[in-house]
C-alpha positions as CSV (number, residue, x, y, z in Angstrom):
1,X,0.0,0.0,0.0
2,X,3.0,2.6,0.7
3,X,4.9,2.0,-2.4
4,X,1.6,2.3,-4.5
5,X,0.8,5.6,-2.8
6,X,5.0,6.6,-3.0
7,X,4.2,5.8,-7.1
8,X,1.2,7.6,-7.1
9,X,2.9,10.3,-5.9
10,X,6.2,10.4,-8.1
11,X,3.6,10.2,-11.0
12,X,2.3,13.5,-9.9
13,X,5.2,15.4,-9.2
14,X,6.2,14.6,-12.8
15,X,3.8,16.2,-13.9
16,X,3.8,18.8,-12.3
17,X,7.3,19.5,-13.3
18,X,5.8,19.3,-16.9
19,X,3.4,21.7,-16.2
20,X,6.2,24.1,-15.4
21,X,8.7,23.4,-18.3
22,X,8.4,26.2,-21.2
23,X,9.6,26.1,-24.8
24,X,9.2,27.9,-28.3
25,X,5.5,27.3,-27.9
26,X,4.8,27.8,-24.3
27,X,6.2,30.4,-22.9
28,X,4.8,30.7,-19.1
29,X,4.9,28.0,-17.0
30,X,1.4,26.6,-16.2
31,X,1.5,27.0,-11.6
32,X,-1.6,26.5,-11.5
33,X,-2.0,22.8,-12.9
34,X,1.5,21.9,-11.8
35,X,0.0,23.4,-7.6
36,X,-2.6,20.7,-8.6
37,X,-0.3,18.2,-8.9
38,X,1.9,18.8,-6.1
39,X,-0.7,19.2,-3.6
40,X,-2.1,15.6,-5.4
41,X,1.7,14.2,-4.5
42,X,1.8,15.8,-0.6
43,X,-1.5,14.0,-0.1
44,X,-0.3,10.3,-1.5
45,X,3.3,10.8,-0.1
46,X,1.5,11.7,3.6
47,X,-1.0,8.8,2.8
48,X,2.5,6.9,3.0
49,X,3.8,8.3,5.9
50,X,6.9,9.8,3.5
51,X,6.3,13.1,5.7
52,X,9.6,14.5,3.8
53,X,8.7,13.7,0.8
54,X,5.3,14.9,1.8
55,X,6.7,18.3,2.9
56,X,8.7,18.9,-0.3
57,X,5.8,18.3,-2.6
58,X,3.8,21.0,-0.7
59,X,6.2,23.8,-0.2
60,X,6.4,23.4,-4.1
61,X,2.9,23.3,-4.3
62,X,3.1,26.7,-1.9
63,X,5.8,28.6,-4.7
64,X,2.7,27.7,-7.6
65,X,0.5,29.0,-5.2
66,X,2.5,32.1,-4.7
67,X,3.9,32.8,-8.2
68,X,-0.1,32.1,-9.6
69,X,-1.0,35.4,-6.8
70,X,-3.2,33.0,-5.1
71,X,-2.1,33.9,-1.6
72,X,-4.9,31.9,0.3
73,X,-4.0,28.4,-1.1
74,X,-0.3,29.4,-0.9
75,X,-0.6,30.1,2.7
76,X,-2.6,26.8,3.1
77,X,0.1,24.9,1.4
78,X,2.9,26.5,4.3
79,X,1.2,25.6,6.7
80,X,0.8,22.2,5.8
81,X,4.5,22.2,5.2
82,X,4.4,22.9,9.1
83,X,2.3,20.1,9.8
84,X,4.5,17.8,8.1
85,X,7.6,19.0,9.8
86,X,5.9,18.7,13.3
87,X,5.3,15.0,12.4
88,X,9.1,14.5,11.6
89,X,9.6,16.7,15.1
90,X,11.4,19.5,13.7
91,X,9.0,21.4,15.6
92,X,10.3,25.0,15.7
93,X,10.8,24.8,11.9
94,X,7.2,23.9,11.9
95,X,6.1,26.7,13.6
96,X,8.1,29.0,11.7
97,X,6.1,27.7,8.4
98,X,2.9,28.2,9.9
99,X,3.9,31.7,11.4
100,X,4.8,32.5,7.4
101,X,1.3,31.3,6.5
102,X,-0.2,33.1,9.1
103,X,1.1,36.1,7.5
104,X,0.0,35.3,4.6
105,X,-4.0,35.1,5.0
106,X,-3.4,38.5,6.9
107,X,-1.9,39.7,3.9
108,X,-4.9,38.2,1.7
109,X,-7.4,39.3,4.3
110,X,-8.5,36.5,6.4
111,X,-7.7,37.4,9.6
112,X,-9.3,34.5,11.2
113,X,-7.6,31.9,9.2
114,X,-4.0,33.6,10.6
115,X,-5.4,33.7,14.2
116,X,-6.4,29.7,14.0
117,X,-3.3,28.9,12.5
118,X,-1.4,30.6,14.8
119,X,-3.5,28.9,17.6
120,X,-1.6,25.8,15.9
121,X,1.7,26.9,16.2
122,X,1.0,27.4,19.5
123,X,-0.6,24.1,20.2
124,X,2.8,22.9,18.4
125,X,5.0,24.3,20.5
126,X,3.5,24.6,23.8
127,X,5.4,21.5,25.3
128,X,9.0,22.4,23.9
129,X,9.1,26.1,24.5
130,X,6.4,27.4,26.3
131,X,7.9,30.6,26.2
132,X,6.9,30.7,22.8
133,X,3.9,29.5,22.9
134,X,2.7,32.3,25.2
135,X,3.9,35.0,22.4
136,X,1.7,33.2,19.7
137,X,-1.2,32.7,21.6
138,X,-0.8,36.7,22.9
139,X,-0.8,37.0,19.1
140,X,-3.5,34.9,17.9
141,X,-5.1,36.9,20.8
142,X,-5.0,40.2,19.5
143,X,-5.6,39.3,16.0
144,X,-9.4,37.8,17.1
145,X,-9.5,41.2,19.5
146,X,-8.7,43.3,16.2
147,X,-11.3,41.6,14.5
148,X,-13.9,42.2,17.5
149,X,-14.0,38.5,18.3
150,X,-14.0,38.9,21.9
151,X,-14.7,35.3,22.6
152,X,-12.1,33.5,20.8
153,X,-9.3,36.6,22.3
154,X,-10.4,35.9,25.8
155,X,-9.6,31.7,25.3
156,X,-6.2,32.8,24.1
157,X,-5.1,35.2,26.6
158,X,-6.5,32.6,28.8
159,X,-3.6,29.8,27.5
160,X,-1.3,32.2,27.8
161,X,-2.1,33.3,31.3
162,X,-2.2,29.7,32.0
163,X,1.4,29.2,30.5
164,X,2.9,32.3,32.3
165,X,1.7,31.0,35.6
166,X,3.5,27.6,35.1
167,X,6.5,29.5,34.0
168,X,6.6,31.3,37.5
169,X,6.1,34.5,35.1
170,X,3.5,36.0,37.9
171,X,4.1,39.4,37.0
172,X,3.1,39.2,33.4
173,X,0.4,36.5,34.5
174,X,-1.2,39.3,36.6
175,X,-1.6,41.5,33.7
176,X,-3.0,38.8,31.5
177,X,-5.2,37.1,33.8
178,X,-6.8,41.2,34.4
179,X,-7.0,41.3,30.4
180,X,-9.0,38.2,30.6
181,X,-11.2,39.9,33.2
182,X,-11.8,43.0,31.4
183,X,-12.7,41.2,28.0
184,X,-15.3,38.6,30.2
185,X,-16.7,41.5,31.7
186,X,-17.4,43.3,28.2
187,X,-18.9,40.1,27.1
188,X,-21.1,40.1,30.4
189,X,-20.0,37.1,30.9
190,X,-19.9,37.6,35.2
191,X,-19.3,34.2,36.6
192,X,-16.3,33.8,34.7
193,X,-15.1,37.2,36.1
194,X,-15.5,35.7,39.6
195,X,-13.6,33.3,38.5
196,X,-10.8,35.1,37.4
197,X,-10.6,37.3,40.7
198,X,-10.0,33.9,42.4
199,X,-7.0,33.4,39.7
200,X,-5.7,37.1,40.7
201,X,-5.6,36.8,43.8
202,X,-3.6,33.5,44.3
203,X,-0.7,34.9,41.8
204,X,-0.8,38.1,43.9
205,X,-0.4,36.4,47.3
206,X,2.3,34.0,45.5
207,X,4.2,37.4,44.5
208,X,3.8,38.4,48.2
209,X,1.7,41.5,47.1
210,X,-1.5,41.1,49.5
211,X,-2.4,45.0,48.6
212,X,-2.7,44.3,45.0
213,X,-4.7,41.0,46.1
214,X,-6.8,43.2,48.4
215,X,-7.4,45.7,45.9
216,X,-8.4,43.2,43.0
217,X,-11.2,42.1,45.5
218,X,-12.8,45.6,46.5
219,X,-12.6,46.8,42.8
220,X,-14.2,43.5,41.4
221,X,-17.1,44.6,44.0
222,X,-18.5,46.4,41.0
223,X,-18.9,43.0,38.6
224,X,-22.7,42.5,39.0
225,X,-23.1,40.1,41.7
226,X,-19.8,39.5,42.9
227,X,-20.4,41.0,46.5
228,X,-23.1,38.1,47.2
229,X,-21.2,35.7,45.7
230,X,-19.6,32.8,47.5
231,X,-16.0,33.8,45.8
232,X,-16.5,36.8,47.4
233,X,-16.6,34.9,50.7
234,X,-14.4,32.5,49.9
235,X,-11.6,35.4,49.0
236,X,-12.5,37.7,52.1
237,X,-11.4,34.3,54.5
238,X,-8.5,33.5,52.5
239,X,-7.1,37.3,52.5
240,X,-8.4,37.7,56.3
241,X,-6.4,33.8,57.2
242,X,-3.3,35.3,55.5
243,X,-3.0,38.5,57.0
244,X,-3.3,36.7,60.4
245,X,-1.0,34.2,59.0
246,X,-3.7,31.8,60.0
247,X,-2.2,28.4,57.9
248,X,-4.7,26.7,58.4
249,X,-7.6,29.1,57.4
250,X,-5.7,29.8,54.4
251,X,-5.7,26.0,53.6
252,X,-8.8,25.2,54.4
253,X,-10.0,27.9,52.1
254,X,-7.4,26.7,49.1
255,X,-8.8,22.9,49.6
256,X,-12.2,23.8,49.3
257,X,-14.1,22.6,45.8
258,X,-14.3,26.2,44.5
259,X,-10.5,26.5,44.4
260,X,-9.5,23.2,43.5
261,X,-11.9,22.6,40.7
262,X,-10.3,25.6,39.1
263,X,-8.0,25.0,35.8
264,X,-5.2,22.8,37.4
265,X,-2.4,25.9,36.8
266,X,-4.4,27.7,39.5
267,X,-5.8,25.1,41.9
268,X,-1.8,24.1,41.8
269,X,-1.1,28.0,43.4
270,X,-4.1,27.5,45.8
271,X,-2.3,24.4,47.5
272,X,1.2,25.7,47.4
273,X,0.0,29.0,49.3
274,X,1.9,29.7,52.2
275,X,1.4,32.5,54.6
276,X,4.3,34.6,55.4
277,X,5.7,34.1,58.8
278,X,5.5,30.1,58.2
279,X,2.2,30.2,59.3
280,X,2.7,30.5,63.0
281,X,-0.6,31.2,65.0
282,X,-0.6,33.6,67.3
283,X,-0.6,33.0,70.8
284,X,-3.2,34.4,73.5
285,X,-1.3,35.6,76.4
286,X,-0.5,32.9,79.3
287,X,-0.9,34.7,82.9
288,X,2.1,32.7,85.4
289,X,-0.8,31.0,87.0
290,X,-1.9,29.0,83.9
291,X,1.8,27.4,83.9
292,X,0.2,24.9,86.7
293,X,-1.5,23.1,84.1
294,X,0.4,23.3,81.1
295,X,1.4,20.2,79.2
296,X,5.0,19.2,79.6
297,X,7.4,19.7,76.7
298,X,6.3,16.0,75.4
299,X,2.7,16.7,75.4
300,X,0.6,16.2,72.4
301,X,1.1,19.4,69.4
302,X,-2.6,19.9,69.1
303,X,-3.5,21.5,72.2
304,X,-1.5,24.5,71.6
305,X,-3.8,25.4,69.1
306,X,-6.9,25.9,71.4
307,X,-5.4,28.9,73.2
308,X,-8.1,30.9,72.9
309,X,-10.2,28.0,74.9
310,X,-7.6,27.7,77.5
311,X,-7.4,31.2,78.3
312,X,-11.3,31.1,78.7
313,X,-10.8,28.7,81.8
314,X,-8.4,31.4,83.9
């Protein structure tokens, strides 16, 4: 079955290079039969699993394309040039051909096209560099924003927010994660914007900022509903645990469903959140008198932490 399909395909890149020969009585090469052909020889040669010789036939294909001014099918040829080379792992050479035919339907006006191939190259890339993979998808972002397609530009940011928080990048995963915000709220979409506070606020207490954290709270007070909603509640404990460096209010708070059934980057900085301080409760005040019936240094760990019931008994 492979060598029949390699066959096929030889059959069609010569003709294809027919196509292109000129003489006395033809004087321009014919790209647009001989694109036919190629793209006829990419298919067989991929049908075979012959993803180089796949790849050559379509960036020749991709030159037709170009040279014939049809910049749409040329574009569509690069990137499957891209999707050849991912499948022979020469991944950042794939995305580099799909970046080029990105390009390309921007240049012939098809702004969405470039925005899901670019989605692609990100998908392509994400495990190798993720660094990269953030810049596409912040492209492939704006693009769909440009285009007013706030929907589609919110799920982008949103990988790249996600990517920037696994990268310890909290700074810029601030900024994105508030971009996110901003878009969900022009959408209306208010739940999600909840959401999102929840996201802010964990990457501000991991970059030791509990203003900024604070602040994100009171100001997403004006989302419609937020106030009454139990992320609201669930944020005021958590900030009120950590400013008391209360670990185990803060815990409690990050193990609850709402934060761990929250994309797994986040729920991730929900479990890892540590007050400063190590946590350390602070103790009521012990008069000399209650030393009578204090629990030697062996004693068990957990009654130290009911202080505030002890003190009740003096």
């Amino acid at each position: 079955m492979a060598a029949q399909k390699i066959n096929e395909g030889l059959e069609h890149i010569a003709k294809a290079e027919k196509y292109l020969k000129t003489g006395l009585l033809k004087w321009k090469p014919d790209y647009d039969s001989a694109a036919t052909e190629y793209s006829k020889a990419a298919v067989a040669f991929k049908n075979a699993k012959q993803y180089d010789q796949a790849k050559e036939a379509y960036y020749k294909e991709a030159l037709c394309q170009e040279n014939n001014k049809a910049l749409f099918h040329a574009a569509k040829a690069y990137e499957q040039v891209g999707m050849m080379l991912k499948e022979m792992k020469q991944h950042h050479d794939a995305v580099e051909m799909i970046q080029r035919a990105s390009m390309m339907y921007l240049e012939n006006g098809t702004p969405d096209t470039a925005a899901i191939a670019l989605d692609r190259a990100g998908k392509v890339i994400e495990n190798i560099n993720p660094d990269k993979a953030i810049q596409l998808y912040q492209q492939t972002a704006a693009v769909f924003e440009n285009e007013e397609r706030l929907r589609q530009a919110v799920e982008m940011y949103g990988k790249a927010s996600r990517l920037l928080v696994r990268g310890r990048r909290l700074d810029e995963a601030a900024v994105s994660i508030q971009k996110e915000k901003s878009l969900y709220k022009d959408i209306e979409n208010y739940p999600t914007c909840y959401k999102k506070t929840i996201a802010q606020v964990l990457v501000h207490l991991h970059r030791n900022d509990y203003v900024a954290a604070e602040k994100c709270v009171r100001e997403s007070c004006s989302i419609p509903g937020f106030s009454e909603s139990e992320d609201c509640a669930a944020l005021e404990q958590l900030l009120e645990g950590y400013d008391q460096q209360d670990q185990d209010q803060v815990s409690d708070v990050c193990n609850s469903p709402l934060f761990k059934y929250m994309d797994n980057d986040y729920a991730k900085l929900g479990l890892s959140l540590a007050v400063p301080g190590g946590g350390v409760k602070k103790k009521s005040p012990v008069t000399p008198q209650g030393k009578v019936g204090e629990p030697g240094e062996g004693g068990s760990r957990g009654n130290e932490e009911d202080d505030d019931y002890a003190s009740g008994l003096l």
